[in-house]
Backbone of each chain as ProteinMPNN parsed JSONL, in Angstrom:
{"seq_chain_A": "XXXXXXXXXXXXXXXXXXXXXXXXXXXXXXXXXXXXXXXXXXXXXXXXXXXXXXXXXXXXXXXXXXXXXXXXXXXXXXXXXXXXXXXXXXXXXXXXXXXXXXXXXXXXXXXXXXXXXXXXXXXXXXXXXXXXXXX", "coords_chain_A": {"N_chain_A": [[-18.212, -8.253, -42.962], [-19.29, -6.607, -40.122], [-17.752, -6.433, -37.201], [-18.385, -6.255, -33.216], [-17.283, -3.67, -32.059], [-15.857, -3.932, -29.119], [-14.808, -6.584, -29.094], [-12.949, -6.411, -30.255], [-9.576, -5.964, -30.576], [-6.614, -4.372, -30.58], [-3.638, -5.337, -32.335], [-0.754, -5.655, -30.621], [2.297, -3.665, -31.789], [4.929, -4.693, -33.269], [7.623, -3.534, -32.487], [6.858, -2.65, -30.298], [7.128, -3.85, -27.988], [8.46, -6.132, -25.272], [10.62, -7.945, -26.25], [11.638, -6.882, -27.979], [11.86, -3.37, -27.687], [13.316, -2.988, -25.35], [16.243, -4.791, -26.236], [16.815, -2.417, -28.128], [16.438, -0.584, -26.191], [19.044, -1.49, -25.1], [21.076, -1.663, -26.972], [21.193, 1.086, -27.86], [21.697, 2.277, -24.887], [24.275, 1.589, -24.798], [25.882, 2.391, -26.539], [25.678, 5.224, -25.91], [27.048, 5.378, -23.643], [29.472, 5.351, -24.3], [30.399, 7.614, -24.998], [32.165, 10.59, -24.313], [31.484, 12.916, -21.356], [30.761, 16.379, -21.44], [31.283, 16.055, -24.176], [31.093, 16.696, -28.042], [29.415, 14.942, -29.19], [27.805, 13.608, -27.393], [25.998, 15.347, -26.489], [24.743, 15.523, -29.127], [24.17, 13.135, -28.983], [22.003, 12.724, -27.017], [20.287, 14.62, -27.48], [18.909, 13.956, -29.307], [18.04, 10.984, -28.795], [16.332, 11.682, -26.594], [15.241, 13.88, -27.809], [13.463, 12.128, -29.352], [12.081, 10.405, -28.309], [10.801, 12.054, -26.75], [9.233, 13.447, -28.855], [7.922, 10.72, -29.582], [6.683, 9.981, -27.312], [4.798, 12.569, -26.936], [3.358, 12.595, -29.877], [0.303, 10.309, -30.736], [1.429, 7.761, -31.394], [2.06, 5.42, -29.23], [0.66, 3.384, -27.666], [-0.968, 3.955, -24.529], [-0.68, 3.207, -20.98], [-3.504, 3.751, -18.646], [-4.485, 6.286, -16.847], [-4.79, 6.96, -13.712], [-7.46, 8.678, -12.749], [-7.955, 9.949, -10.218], [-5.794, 11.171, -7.482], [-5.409, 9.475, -4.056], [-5.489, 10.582, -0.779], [-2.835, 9.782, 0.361], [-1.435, 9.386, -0.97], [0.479, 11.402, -0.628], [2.64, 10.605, 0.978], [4.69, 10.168, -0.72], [5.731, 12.787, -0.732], [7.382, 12.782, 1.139], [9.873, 11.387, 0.954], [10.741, 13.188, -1.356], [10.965, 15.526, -0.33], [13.069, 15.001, 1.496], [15.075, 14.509, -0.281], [15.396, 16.753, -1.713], [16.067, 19.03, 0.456], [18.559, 17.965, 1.017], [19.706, 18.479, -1.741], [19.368, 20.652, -1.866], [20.36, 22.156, -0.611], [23.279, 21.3, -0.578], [24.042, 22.628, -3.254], [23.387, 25.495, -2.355], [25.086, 26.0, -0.611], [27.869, 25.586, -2.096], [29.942, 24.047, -1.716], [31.883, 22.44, -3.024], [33.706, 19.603, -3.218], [33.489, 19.249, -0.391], [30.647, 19.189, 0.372], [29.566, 18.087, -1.08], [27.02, 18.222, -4.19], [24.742, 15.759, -5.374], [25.027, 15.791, -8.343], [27.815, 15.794, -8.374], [28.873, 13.939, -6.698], [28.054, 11.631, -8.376], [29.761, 12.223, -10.784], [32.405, 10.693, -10.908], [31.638, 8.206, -10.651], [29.964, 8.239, -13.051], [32.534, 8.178, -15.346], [33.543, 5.398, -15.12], [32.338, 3.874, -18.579], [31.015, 0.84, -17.669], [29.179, 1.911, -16.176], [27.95, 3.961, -17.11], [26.578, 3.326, -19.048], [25.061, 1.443, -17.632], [23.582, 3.949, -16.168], [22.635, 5.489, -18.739], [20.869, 3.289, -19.439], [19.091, 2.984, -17.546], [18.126, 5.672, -17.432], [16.816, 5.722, -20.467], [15.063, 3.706, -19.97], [13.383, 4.489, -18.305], [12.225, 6.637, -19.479], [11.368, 5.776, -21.726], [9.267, 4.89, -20.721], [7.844, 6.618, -18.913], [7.117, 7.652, -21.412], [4.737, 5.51, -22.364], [2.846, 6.388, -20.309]], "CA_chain_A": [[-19.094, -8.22, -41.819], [-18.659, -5.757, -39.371], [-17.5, -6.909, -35.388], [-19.035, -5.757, -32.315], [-15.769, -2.924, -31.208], [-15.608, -4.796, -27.424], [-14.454, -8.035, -29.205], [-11.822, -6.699, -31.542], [-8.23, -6.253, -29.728], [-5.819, -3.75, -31.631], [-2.737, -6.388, -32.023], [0.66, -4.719, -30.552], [3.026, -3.762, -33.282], [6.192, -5.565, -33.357], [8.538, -2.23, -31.881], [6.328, -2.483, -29.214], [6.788, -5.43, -27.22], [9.588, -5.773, -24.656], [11.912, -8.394, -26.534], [12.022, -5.52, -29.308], [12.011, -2.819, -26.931], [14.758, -3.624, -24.497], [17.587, -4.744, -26.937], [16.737, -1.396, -28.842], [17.074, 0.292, -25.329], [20.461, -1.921, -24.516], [21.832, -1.048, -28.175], [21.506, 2.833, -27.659], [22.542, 2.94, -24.157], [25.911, 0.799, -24.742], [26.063, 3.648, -27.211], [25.565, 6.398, -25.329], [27.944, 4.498, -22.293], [30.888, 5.623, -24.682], [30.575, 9.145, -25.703], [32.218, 11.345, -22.819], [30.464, 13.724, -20.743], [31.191, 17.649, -22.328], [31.547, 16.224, -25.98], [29.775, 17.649, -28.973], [29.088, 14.056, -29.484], [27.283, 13.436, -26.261], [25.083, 16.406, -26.386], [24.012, 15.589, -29.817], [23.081, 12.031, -28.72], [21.294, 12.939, -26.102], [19.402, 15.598, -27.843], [18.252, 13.046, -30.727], [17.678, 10.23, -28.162], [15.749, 12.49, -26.048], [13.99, 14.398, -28.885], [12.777, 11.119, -30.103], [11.052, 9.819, -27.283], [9.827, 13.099, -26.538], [7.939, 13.322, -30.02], [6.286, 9.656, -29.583], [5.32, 10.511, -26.463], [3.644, 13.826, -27.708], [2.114, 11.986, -30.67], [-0.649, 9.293, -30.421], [1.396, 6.319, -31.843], [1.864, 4.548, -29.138], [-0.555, 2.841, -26.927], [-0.705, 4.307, -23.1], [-1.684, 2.939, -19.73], [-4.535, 4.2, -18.332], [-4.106, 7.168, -15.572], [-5.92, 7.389, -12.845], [-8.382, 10.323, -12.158], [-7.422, 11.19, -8.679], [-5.074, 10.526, -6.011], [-5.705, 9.754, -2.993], [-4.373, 11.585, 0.131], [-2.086, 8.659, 1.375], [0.04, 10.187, -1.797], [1.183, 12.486, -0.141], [3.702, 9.848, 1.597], [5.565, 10.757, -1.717], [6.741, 13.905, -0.435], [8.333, 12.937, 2.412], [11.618, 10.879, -0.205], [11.575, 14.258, -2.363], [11.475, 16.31, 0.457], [14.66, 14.893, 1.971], [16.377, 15.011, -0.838], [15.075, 18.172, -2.336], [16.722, 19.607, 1.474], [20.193, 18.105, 0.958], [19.959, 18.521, -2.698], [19.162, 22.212, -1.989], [21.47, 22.776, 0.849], [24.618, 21.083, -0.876], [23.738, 23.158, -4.054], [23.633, 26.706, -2.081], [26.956, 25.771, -0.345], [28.589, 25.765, -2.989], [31.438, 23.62, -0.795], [32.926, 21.826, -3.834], [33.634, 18.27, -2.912], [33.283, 18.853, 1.27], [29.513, 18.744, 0.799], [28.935, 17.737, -2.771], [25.958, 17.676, -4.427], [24.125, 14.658, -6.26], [25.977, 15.369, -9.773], [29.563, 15.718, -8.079], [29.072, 12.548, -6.182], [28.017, 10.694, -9.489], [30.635, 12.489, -11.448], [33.525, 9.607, -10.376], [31.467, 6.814, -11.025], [29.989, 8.138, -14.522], [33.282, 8.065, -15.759], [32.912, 4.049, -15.947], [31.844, 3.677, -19.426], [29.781, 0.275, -17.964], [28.259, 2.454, -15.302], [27.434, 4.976, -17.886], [25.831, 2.032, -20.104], [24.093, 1.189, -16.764], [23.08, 4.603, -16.467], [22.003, 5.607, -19.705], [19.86, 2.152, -19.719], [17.802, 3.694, -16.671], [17.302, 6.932, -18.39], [16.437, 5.795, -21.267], [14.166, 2.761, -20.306], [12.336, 5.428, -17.836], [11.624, 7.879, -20.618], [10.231, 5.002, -22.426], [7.946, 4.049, -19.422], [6.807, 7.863, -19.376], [6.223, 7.845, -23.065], [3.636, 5.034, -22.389], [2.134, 6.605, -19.819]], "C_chain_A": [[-18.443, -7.423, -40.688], [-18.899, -6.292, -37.702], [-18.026, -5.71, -34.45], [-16.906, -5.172, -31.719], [-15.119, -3.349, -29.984], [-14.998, -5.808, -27.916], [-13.284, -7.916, -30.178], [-10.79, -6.019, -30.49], [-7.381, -5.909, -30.935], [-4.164, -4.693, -31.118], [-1.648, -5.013, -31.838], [1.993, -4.994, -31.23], [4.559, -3.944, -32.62], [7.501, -4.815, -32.157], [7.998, -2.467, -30.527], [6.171, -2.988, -27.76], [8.292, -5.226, -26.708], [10.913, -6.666, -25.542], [12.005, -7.86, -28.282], [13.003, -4.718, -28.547], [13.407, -2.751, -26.202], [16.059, -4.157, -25.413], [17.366, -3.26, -27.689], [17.795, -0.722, -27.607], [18.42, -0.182, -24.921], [21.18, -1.604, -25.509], [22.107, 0.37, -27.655], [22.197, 3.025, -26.247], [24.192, 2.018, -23.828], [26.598, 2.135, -25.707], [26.553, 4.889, -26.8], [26.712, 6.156, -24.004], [29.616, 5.216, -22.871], [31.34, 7.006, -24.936], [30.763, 9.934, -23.875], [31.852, 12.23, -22.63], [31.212, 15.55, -21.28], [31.407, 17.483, -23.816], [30.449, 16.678, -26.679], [28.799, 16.303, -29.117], [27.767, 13.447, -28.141], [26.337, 14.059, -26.202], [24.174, 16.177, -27.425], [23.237, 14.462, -29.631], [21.982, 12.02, -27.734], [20.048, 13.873, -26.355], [18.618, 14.773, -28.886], [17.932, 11.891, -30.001], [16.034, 10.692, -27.46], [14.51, 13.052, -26.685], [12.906, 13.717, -29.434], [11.601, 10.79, -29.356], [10.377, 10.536, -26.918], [8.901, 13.462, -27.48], [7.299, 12.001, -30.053], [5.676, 9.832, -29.043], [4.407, 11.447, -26.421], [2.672, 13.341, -28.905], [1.431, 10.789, -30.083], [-0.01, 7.971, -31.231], [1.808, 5.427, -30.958], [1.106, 4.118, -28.177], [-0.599, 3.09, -25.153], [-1.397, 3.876, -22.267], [-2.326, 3.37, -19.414], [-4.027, 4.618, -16.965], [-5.122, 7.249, -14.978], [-6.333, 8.603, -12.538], [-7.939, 10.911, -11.182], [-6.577, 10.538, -8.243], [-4.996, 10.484, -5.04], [-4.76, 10.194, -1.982], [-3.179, 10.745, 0.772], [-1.135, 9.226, 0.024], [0.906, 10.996, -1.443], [2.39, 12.318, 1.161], [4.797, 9.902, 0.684], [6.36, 11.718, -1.586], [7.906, 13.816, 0.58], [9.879, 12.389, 1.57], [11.712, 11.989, -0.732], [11.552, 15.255, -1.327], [13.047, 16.537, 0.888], [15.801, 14.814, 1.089], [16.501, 16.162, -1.757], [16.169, 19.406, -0.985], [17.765, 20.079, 0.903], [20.315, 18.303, -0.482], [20.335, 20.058, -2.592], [20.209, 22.759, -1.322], [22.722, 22.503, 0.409], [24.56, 21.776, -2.072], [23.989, 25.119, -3.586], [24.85, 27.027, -1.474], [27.714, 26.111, -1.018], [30.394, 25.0, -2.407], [32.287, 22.502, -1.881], [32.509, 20.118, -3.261], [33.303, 17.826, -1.07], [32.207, 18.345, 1.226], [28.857, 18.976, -0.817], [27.467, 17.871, -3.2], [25.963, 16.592, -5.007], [25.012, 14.323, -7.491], [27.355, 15.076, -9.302], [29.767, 14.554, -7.259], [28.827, 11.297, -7.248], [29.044, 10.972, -10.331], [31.629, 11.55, -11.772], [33.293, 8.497, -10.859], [30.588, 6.957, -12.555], [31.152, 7.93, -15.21], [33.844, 6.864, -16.059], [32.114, 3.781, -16.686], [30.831, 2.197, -19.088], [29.077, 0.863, -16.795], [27.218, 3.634, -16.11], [26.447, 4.467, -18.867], [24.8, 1.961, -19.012], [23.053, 2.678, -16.588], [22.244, 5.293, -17.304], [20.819, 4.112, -20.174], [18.698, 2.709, -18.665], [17.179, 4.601, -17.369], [16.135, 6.653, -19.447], [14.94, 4.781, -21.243], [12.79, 3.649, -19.066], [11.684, 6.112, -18.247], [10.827, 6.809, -21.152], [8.892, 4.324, -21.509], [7.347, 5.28, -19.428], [6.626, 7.899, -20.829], [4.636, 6.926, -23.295], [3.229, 5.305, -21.825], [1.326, 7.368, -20.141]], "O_chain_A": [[-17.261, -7.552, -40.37], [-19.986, -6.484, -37.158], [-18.09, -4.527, -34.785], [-15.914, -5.776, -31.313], [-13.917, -3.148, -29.811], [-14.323, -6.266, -26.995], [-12.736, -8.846, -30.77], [-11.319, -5.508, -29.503], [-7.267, -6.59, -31.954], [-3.681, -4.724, -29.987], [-1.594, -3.938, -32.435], [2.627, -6.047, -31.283], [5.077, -3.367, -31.664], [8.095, -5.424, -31.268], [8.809, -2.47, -29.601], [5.448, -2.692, -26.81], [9.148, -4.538, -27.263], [12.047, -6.188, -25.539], [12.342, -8.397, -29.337], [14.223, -4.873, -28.483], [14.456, -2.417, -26.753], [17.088, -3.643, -24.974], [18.554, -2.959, -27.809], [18.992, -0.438, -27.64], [19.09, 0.676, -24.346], [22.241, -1.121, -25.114], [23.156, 0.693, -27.098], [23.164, 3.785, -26.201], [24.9, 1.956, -22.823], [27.681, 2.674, -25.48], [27.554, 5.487, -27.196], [27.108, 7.209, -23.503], [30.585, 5.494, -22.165], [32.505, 7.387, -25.051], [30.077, 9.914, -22.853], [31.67, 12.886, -23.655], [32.436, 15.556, -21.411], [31.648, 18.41, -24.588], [29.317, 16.97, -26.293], [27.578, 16.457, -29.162], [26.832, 12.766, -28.561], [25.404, 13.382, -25.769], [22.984, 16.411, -27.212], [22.035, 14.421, -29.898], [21.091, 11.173, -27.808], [19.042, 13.908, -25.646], [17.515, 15.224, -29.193], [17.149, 11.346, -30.779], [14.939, 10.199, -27.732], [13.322, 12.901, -26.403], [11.842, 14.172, -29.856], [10.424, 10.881, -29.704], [9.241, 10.165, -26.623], [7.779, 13.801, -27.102], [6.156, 11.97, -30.51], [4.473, 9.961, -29.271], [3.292, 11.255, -25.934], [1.47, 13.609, -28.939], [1.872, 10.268, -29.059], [-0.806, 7.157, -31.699], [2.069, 4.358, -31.51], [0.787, 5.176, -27.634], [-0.139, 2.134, -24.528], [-2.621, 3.938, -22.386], [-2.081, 4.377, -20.078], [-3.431, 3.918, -16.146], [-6.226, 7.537, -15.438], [-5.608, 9.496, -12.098], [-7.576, 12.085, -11.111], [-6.47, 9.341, -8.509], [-4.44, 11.479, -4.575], [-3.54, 10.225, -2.139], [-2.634, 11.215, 1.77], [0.041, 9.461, 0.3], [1.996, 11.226, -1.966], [2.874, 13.152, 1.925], [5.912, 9.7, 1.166], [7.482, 11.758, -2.09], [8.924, 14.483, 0.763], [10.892, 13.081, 1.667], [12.907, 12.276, -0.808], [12.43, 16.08, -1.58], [13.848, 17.466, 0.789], [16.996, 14.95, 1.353], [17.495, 16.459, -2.419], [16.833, 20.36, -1.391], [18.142, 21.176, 0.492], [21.535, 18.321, -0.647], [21.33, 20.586, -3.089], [20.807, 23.799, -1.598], [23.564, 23.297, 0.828], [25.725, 21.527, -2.384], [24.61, 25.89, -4.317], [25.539, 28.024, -1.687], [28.426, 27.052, -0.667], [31.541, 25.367, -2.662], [33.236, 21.833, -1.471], [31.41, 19.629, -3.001], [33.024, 16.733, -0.576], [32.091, 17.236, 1.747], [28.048, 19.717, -1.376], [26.67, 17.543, -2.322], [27.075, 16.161, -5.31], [25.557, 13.253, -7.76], [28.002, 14.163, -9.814], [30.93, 14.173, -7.129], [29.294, 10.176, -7.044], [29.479, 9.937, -10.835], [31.852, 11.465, -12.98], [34.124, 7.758, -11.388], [30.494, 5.937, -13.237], [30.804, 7.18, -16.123], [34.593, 6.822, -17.035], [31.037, 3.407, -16.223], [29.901, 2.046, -19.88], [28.201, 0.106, -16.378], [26.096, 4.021, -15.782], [25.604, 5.182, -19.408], [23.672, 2.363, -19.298], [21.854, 2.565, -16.845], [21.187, 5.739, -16.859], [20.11, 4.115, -21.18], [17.524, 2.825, -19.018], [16.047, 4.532, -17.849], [14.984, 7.087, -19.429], [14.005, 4.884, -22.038], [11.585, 3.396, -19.073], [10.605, 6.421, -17.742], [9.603, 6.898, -21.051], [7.961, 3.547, -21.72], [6.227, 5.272, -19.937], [5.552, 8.387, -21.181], [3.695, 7.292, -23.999], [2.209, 4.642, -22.013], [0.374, 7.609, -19.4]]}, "seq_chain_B": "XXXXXXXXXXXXXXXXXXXXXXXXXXXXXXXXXXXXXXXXXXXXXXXXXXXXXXXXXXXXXXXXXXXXXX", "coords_chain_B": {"N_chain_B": [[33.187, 15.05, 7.241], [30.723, 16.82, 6.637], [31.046, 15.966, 4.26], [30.279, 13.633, 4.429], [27.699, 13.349, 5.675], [26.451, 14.613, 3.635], [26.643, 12.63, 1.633], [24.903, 10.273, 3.368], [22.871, 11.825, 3.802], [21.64, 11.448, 1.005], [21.609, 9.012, 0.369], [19.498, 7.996, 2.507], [17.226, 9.63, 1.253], [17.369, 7.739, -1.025], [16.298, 5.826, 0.078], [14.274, 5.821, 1.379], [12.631, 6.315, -0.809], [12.393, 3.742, -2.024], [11.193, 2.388, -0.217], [8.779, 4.184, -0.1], [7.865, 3.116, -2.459], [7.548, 0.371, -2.321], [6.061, -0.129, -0.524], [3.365, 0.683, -1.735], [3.533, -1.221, -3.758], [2.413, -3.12, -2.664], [0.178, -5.43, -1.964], [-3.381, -4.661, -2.445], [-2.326, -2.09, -1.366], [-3.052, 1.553, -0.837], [-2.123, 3.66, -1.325], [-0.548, 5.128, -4.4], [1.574, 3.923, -6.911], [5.312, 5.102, -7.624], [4.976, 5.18, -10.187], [2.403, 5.75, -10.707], [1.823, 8.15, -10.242], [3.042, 9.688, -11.585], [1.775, 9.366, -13.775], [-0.518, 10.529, -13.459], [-0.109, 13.539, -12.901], [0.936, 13.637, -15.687], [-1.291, 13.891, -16.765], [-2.412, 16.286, -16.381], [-3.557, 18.974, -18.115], [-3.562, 22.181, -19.997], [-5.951, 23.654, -21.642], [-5.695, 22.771, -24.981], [-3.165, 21.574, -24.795], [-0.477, 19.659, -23.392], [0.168, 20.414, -20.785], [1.425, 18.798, -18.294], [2.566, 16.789, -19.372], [4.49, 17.472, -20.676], [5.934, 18.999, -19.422], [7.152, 17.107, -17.743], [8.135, 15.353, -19.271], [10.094, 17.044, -20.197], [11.649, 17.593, -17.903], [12.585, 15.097, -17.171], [14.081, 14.537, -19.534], [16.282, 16.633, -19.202], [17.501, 15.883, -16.822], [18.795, 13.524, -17.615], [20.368, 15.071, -19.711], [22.082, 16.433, -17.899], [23.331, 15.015, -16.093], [24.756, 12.693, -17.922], [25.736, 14.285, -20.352], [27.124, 16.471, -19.836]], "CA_chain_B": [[32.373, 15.13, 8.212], [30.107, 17.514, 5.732], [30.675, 15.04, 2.694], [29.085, 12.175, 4.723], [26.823, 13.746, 5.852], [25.796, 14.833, 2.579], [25.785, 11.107, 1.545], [23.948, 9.995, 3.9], [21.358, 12.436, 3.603], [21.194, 11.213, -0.666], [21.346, 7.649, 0.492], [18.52, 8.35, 2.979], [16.591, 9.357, 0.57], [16.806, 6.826, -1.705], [15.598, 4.181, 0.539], [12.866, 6.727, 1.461], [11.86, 6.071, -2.187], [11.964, 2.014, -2.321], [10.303, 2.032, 1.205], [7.13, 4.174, -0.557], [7.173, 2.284, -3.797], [7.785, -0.844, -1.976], [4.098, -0.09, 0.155], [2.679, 1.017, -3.179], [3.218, -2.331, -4.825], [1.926, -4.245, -1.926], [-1.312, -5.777, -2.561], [-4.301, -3.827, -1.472], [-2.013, -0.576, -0.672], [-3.96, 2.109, -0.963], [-0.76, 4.487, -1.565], [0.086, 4.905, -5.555], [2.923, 4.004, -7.351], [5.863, 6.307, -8.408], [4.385, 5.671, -11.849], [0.584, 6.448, -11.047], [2.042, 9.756, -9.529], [3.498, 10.572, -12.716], [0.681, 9.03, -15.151], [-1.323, 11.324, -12.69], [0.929, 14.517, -13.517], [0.717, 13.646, -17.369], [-2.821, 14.406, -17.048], [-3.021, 17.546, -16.391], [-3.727, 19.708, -19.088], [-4.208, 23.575, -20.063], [-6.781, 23.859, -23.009], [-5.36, 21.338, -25.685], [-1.899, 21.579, -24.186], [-1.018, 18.687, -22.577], [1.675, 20.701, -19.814], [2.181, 17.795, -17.536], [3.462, 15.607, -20.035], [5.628, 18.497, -21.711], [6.713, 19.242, -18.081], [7.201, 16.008, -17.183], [9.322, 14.768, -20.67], [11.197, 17.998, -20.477], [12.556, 17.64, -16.326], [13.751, 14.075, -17.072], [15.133, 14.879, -20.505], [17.307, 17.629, -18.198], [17.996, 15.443, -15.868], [19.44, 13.001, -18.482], [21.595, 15.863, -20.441], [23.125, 16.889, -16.887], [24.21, 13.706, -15.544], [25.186, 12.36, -19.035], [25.975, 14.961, -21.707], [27.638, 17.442, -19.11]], "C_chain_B": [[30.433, 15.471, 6.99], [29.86, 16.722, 4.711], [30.298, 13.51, 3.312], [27.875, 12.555, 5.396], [25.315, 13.802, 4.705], [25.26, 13.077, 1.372], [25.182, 10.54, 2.18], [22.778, 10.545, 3.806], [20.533, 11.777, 1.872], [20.703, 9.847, -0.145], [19.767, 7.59, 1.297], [17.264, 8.528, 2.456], [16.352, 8.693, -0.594], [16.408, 5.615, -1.263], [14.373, 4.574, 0.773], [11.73, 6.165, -0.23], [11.71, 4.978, -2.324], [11.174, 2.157, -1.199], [8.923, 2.29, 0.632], [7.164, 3.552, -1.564], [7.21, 0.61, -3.455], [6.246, -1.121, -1.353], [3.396, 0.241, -0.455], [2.329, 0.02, -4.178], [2.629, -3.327, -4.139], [0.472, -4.354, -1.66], [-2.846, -4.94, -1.568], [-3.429, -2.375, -1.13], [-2.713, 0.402, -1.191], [-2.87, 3.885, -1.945], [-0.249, 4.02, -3.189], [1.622, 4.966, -6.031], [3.459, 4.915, -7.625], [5.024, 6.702, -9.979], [3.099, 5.985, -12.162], [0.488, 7.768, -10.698], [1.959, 10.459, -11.08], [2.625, 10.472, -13.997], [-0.069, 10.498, -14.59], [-1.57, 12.976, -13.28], [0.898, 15.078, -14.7], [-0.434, 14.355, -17.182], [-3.082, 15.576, -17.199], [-2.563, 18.781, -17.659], [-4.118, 21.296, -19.149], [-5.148, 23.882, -21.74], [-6.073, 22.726, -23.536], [-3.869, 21.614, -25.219], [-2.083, 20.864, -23.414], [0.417, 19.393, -21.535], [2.006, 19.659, -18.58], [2.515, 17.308, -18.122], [4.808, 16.359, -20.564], [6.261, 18.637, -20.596], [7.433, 18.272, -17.583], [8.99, 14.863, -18.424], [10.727, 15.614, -20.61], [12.359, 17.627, -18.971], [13.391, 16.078, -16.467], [14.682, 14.158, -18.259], [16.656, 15.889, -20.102], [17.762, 17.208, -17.346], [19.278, 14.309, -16.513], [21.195, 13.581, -19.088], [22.387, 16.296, -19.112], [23.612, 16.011, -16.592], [25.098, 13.081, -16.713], [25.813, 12.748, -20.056], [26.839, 16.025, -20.972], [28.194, 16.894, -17.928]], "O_chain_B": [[29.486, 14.725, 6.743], [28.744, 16.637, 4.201], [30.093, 12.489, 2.655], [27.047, 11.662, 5.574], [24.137, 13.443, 4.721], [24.266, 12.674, 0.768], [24.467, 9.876, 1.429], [21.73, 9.903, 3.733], [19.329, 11.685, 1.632], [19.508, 9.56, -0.213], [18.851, 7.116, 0.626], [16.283, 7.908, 2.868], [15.322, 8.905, -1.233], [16.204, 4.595, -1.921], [13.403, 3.878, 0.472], [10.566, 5.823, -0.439], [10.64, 4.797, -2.904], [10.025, 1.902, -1.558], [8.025, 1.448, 0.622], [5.995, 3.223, -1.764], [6.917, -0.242, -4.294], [5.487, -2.05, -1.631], [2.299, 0.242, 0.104], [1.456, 0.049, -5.046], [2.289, -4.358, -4.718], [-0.252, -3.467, -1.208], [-3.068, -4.808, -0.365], [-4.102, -1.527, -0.544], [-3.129, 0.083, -2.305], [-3.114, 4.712, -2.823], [0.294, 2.934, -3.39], [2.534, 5.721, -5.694], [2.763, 5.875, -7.956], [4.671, 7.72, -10.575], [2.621, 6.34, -13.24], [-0.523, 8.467, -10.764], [1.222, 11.318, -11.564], [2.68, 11.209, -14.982], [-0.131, 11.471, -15.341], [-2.551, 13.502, -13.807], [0.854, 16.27, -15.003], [-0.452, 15.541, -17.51], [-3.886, 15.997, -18.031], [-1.456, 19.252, -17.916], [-4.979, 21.68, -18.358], [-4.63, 24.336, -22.761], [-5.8, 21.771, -22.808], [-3.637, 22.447, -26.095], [-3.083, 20.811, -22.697], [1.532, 18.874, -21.594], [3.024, 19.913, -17.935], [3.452, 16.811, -17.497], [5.903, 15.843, -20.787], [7.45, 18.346, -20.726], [8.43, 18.582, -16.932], [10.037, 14.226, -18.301], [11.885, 15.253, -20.817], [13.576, 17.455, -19.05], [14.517, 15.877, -16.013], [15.882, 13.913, -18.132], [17.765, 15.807, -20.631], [18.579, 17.921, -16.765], [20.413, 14.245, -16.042], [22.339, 13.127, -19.053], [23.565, 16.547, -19.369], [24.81, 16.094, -16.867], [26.284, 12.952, -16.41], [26.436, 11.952, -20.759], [27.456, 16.635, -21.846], [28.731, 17.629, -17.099]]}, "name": "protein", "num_of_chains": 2, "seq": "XXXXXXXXXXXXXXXXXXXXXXXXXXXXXXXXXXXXXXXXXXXXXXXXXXXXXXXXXXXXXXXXXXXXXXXXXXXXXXXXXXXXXXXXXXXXXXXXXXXXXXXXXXXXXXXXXXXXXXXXXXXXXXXXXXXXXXXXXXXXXXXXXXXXXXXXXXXXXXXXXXXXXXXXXXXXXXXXXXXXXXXXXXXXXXXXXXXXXXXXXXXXX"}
């Protein structure tokens, strides 16, 4: 007997669900927390981490929030955080002043180099990519 | 002088960023989340090419391999 489509509810598959999810993403980035920054090893995880999430999110397997059509003009309170740091990002970037007036990476540089900051790190990354993959 | 400066200006803007996603999550705000910006973003498409999402996968995947892999 065939159901009225409004009343049937596609169940969410096992991978999908956060107490999957989330130890997956705390496995890989304890992973990724150890491999140091210039290795071959680092580059390749990152490229196969990366690659991955970038092909679900290009295919249709997994189930995405619903985007809104427009945005309204009060969005545009968004620019003003990437503005200011698009500035000093830009301005300590054309400098070129080394450590006087660092940029962004050379001020994280110090504290990536704590393998559990790098765990902490690579857990953002990775659990952000997976938040744009469902979107 | 220059290298606090320059932190301050980063720090600056990252409170800039909880401040709008902080009035974004508050009930009735009218102001979308970081993540309805970027669902937003996804959307946009050129013929069957979906280039906000490809744009969008690719700038944090690069943002990833620089901080992390380099």
């Amino acid at each position: 007997m065939d159901h009225p489509r409004e009343l049937t509810v596609e169940a969410p598959r096992a991978w999908d669900r956060p107490v999957v999810s989330v130890p997956v993403l705390i496995c890989l980035s304890l992973v990724g927390g150890q491999l140091p920054s210039f290795s071959t090893a680092a580059n390749l995880y990152i490229l196969t981490t990366g690659g991955g999430l970038i092909w679900v999110g290009l295919s249709n397997r997994v189930p995405r929030r619903p985007a809104p059509r427009r945005l309204p003009s009060v969005a545009l309170w968004w620019l003003v955080p990437v503005t200011v740091f698009g500035v000093f990002e830009g301005a300590t970037f054309m400098a070129a002043a080394g450590d006087d007036f660092p940029t962004l990476s050379r001020l994280a540089d110090p504290l990536l180099e704590d393998s559990v900051i790098r765990s902490a790190a690579w857990f953002a990354w990775l659990s952000t990519f997976w938040g744009l993959v469902r979107r | 002088m220059m290298r606090a400066l320059a932190i301050g200006g980063f720090l600056v803007s990252l409170v800039l960023f909880a401040v709008v996603e902080w009035v974004a999550r508050r009930e009735g705000s009218r102001v979308p989340s970081l993540a309805d910006v970027c669902a937003f973003v996804m959307r946009y498409e050129v013929g069957p090419v979906p280039v906000g999402r490809i744009g969008l996968f690719g700038f944090w995947w690069w943002l990833g391999w620089h901080f992390l892999a380099r």
